[in-house]
N, C-alpha and C positions, 0 to 999 in steps of 0.2 A: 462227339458223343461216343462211349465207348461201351461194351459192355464185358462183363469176364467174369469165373467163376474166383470165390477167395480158396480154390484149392488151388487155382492157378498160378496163383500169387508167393513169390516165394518167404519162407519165414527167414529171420534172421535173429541172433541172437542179441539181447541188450547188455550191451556190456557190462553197464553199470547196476544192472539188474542180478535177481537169482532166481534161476529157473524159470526167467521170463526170454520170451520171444515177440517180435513184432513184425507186421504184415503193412504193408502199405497200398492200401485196397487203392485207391484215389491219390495220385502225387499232385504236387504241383505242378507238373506238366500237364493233366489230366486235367484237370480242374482249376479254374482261375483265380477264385479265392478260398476257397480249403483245400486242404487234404482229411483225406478218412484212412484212418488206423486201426488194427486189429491186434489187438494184446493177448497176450496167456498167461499167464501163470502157473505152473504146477503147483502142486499142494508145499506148503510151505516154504514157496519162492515171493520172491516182491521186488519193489524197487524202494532205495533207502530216499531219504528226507530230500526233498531238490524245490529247486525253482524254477520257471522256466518266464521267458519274456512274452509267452503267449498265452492269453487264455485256454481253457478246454472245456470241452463242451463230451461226456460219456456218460455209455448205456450199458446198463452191463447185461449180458450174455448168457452166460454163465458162471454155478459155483457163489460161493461169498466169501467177502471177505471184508478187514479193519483198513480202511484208509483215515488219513488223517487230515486235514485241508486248514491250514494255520494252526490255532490252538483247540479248535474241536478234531474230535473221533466220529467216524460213521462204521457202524456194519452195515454192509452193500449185499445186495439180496438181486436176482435174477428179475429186471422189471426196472431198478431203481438208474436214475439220472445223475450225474452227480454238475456243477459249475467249479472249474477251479480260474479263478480271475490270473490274469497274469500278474508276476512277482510273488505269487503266495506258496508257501512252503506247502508241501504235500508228499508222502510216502503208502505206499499200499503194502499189504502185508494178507497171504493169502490164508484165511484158517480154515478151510476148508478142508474136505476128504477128496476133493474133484477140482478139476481144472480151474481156477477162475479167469470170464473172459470177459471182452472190453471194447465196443469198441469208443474211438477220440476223435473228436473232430476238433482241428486246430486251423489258423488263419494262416493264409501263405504269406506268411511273416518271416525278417530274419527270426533265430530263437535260439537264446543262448540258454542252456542248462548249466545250472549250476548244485554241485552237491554238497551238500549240508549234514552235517553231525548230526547222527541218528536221535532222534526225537521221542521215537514209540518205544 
């Protein structure tokens, strides 16, 4: 059992993202079957249409913003939960005037991302 602050946590950048960073609160070393993640977005960053081989399970934080999760749209609001099944296309896109944040809980699974022609 561990405990730590997520200041302590270093960010890092997403590559495939814009103007997103990621936090890996909980790794899989830490944790036997999840990991816990912590996203950002700045204002008018996101990440484009992907897939991944793992479910996700997020909460968002803060800010809002348009994600997409196969062929529906969501505006995500501070409070809101979202389920992305694994294999299902998904892109978030921040409209906000403020950070939008996030955090992911995923399985300590292999996970292959795959990116995909922008959708939104």
């Amino acid at each position: 059992m561990s405990v730590k602050h997520a200041r302590d946590v270093e960010k890092q950048i997403v590559k495939a993202g814009d103007k997103t960073t990621i936090q890996v609160l909980i790794s899989s070393q830490e944790g036997p079957n999840f990991a816990l993640r912590r996203f950002v977005m700045e204002p008018g960053g996101g990440m484009p249409n992907h897939t991944n081989t793992v479910e996700h399970e997020q909460y968002v934080l803060a800010g809002h913003a348009t994600i997409g999760i196969g062929t529906e749209t969501f505006d995500v609001y501070v409070g809101d939960v979202a389920f992305i099944p694994e294999g299902v296309p998904h892109w978030y896109q921040n409209t906000g005037e403020e950070n939008f944040e996030f955090l992911c809980i995923i399985p300590n699974k292999p996970d292959v991302i795959e990116i995909l022609e922008k959708e939104c």
